[in-house]
N, C-alpha and C positions, 0 to 999 in steps of 0.2 A: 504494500500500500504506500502509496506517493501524497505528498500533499501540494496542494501551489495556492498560493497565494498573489491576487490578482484585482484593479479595479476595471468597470467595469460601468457601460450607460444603459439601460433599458430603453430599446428604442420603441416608437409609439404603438408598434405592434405585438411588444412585450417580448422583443425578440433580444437575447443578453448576448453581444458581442465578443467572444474570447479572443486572446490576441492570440497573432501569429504561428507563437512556437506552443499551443497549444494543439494544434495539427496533430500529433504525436497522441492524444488521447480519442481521435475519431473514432465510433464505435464502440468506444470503448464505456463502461455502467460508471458513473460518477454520484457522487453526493455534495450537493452542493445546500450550503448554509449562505443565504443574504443576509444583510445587513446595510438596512440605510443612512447611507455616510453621510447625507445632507442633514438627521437629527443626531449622529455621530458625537460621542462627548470628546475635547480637545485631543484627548491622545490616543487615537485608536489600538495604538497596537499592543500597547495596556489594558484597555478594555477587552480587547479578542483575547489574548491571553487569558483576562481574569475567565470570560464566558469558555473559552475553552478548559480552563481544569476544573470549572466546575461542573460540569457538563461530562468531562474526563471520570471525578469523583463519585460520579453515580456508578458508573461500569467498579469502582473500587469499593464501592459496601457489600458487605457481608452480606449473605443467606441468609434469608429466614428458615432456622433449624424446623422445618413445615411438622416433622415426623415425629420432634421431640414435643413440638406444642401441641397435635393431637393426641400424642402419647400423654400428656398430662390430662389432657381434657376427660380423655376415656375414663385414668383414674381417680376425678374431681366429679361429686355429681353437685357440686355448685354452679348456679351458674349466674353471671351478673350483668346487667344490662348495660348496655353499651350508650343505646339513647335513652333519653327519660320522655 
């Protein structure tokens, strides 16, 4: 997996320009994340950053141990309500 980092104008037919030496990815399945740079706070590449490891962060939490919390449940016959 490759990443590139690029701007970029939407033109009125909502068609997004890539430059050039993006040639190299034709055909090829992408993901692509927007972001509109014209309400953009001063230092982008700060901000991309922060949104990308938080974003990153999620793939990094733990498991919910699923087997061990019905395994408790099985042997609780309390049970408590969640909404009132």
């Amino acid at each position: 997996m490759n990443t590139y980092q690029f701007e970029s104008v939407i033109e009125d037919k909502g068609i997004i320009v890539l430059p050039e030496q993006m040639k190299l990815l034709h055909k090829h399945r992408v993901r692509l994340i927007l972001i509109d740079l014209d309400t953009f706070p001063p230092d982008p590449v700060q901000q991309l950053t922060k949104i990308t490891q938080k974003y990153l962060a999620i793939t990094d939490e733990a498991d919910l141990p699923i087997s061990d919390i019905y395994t408790q449940r099985e042997q609780s016959h309390e049970r408590t309500f969640v909404f009132d």
